[in-house]
N, C-alpha and C positions, 0 to 999 in steps of 0.2 A: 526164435527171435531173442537176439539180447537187448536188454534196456539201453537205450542210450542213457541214462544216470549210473550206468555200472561202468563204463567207463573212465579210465582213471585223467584221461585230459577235460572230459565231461565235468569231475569230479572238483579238479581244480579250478577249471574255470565259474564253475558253481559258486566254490569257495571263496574264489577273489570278486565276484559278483558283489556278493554279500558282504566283503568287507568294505567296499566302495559305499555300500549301501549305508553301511554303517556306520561309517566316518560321516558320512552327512547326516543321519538322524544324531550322532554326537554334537559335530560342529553346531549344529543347529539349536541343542538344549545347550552346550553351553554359552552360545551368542544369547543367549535368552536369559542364562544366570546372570550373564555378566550385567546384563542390560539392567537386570532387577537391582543389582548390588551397586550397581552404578546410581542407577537411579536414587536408593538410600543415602548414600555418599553424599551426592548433589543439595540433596534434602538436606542433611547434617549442617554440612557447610555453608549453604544459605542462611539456615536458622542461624547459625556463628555470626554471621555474617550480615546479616539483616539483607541481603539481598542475592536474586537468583544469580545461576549463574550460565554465562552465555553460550548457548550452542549445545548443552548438554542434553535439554530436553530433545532435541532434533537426534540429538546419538542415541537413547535411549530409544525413541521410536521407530528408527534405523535398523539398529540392534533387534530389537524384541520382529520387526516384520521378518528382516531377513532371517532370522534365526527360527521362525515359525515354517516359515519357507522351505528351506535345509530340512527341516525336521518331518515337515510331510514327504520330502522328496525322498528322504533315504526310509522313514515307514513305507512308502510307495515299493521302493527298490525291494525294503525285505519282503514287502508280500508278494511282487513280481517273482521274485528266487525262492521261494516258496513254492508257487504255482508251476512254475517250471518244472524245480526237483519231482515235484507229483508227475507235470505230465508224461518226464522222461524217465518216469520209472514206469508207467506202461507202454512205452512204443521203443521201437528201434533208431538208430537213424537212419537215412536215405541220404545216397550219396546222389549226388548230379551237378550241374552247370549253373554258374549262378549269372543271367547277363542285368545289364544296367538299363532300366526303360526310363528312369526319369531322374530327378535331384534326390528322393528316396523313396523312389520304386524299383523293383529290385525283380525279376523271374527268375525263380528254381526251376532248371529242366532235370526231373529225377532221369536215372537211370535207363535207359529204354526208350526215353522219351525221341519220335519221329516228329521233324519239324515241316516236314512234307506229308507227313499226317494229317489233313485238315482238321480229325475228330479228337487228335491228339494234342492238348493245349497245354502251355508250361504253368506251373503256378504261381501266379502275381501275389505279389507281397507289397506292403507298403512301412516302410521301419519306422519302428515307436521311437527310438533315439531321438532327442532334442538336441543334442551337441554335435556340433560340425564334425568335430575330429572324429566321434563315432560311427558318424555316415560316409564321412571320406574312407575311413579305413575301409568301410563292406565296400565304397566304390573301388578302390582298389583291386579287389574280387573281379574284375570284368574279367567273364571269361576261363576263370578258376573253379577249379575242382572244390565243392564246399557240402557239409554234411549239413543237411534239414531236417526237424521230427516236428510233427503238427502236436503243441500241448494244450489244446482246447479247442473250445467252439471259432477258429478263424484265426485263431491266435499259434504261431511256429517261431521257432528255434531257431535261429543258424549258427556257425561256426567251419571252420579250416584247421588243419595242420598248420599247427606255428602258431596261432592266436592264442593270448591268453583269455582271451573273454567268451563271452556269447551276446549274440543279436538278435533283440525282439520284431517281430515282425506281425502285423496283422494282411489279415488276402487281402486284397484291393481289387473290386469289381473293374469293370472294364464293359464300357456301352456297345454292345455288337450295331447299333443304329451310326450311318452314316451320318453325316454336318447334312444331305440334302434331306435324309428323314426328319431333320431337328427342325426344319424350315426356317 
């Protein structure tokens, strides 16, 4: 078996992962410096001034939320790419079919996989992606050839030829009970 992390488009997209990732935990502290120095500033010039001054405290606490915000998203992002590079440095990848079940539910049919197999089921996914454009892109996928490696407990991987990125995905259960069993 080769690791899917020894892979050089694996590699890169790992890489640009992490920089995305990173550019938001940047943006984020410095939206939070700015906010602070802003904040002194305001304080300076009121003192001068004998009086506050309008709308700033609103930017200040603008600043400092979103900038807190950013900044877990892209800590989030590095520990996500982190987690990843582990899992695909023990597993391969698996090639197979990727079709579209829902707005972001997604089935991997590996390799071999028989759809007239009753015992043989595709494996549901449901994508971590918040952003539209990120989901659209895997919808785009209907139908396409797409490489998947499972990196944890429920938690997989996906990626194509030509993407520069990779897509988080966790299984998505699926109720075998009919609407007449729900009652």
């Amino acid at each position: 078996m080769h690791p899917a992390a020894d892979d050089p488009h694996t590699r890169a997209a790992l890489e640009g992962y992490r920089a995305g990732a990173l550019r938001w935990l940047a943006g984020g502290v410095i939206a939070v410096v700015v906010a602070v120095l802003l904040g002194a500033v305001a304080i300076s010039v009121a003192e001068d001034r004998g009086r506050p001054l309008p709308l700033v405290g609103m930017v200040v606490v603008v600043l400092v939320v979103s900038g807190l915000a950013a900044a877990v998203a892209g800590l989030g992002g590095l520990l996500r790419a982190l987690r990843w590079q582990r899992g695909l440095s023990a597993v391969g990848w698996q090639r197979g079919l990727l079709r579209i079940a829902g707005p972001a539910i997604v089935a991997f049919e590996p390799e071999g996989y028989d759809e007239w197999d009753p015992d043989d089921e595709p494996v549901r996914l449901r994508l971590v992606s918040t952003s539209v454009w990120r989901t659209r892109q895997v919808q785009d996928l209907d139908g396409g050839e797409v490489r998947a490696a499972p990196v944890g407990s429920g938690q997989w991987v996906l990626t194509a030829e030509g993407l520069p990125t990779l897509y988080g995905a966790r299984t998505a259960g699926r109720s075998r009970r009919t609407p007449r069993d729900r009652g």
